[in-house]
N, C-alpha and C positions, 0 to 999 in steps of 0.2 A: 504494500500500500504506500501510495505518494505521501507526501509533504501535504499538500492539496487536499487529496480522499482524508486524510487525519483531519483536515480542519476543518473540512464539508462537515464529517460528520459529528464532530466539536459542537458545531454550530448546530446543527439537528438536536443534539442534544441539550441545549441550552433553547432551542426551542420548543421542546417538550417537556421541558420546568418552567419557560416563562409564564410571564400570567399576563402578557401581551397578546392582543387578541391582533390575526395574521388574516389582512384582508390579500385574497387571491382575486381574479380576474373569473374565472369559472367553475362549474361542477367537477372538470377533469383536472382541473390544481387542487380543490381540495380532496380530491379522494387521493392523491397523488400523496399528499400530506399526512392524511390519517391514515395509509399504509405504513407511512413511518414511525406514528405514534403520536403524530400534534394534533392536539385539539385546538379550541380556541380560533374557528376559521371561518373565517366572514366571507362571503361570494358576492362580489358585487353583480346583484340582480339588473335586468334595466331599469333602466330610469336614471332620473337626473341625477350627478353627482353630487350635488349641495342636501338634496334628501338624504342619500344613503351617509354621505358623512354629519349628518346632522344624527341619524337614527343611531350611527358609531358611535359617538358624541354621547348618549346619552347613557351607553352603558360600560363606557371604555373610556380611562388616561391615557394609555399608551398602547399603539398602535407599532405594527410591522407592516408594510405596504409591500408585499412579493406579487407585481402583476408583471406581465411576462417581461425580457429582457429585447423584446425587439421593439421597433420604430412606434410601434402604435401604443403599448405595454409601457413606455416610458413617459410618452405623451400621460397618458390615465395618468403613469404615478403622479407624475408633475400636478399635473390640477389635483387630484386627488390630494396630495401631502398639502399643500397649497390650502386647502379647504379644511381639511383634517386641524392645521397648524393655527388657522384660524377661529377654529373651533375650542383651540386651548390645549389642546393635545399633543402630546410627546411622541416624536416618528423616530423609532430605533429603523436606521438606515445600515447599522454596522452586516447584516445577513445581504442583504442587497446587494452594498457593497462591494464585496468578496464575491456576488455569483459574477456581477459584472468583469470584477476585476482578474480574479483568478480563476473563472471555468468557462469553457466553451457551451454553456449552457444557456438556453436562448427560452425555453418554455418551460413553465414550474411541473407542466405536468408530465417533464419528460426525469424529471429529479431521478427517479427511481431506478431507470434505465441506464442514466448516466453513474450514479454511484456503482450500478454492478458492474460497469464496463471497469470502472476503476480502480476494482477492490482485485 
């Protein structure tokens, strides 16, 4: 196992202690998640973004924002944490981060895949 897989899965495990509630993009991110063991996962349904981080807002301080890693997936985060932040809420960006930065991973609901190719 890499340097990398060590800290992917570091990082899964500290997100199956936090008490951060992990908004994804879809159905197929959060099941992708609760294979791994995280609860705590918010799916953003349609509709407008000011609702759903409003409905966040009401039951959640601190927020993970994992929507996917490609062009449209960033845009979301962007207004998304933007709204979130507005709302008073705390964006742990450190998981994010790290997918951006050190994995070739582009979609949360490919997580699973990617770790076994690794391990």
């Amino acid at each position: 196992m890499d340097k990398y897989s060590e800290e992917l899965n570091s990082f899964i495990e500290k997100l199956k202690e936090s008490n951060k509630a992990i908004v994804v993009e879809g159905e197929k991110d959060k099941k992708a998640l609760e294979q791994l063991g995280i609860k705590k996962i918010i799916t953003l349904n349609k509709g407008p973004l000011f609702k759903i981080a409003e409905n966040i807002s009401k039951e959640h301080k601190d927020v993970i924002i994992l929507t996917d890693l490609d062009k449209k997936g960033k845009q979301l985060y962007g207004r998304l944490n933007s709204s979130l932040q507005r709302l008073g809420l705390r964006v742990d960006n450190s998981f994010r981060n790290f997918l951006l930065k050190k994995t070739k991973l582009s979609q949360i609901e490919g997580i699973n895949t990617y770790l076994n190719k690794r391990v």
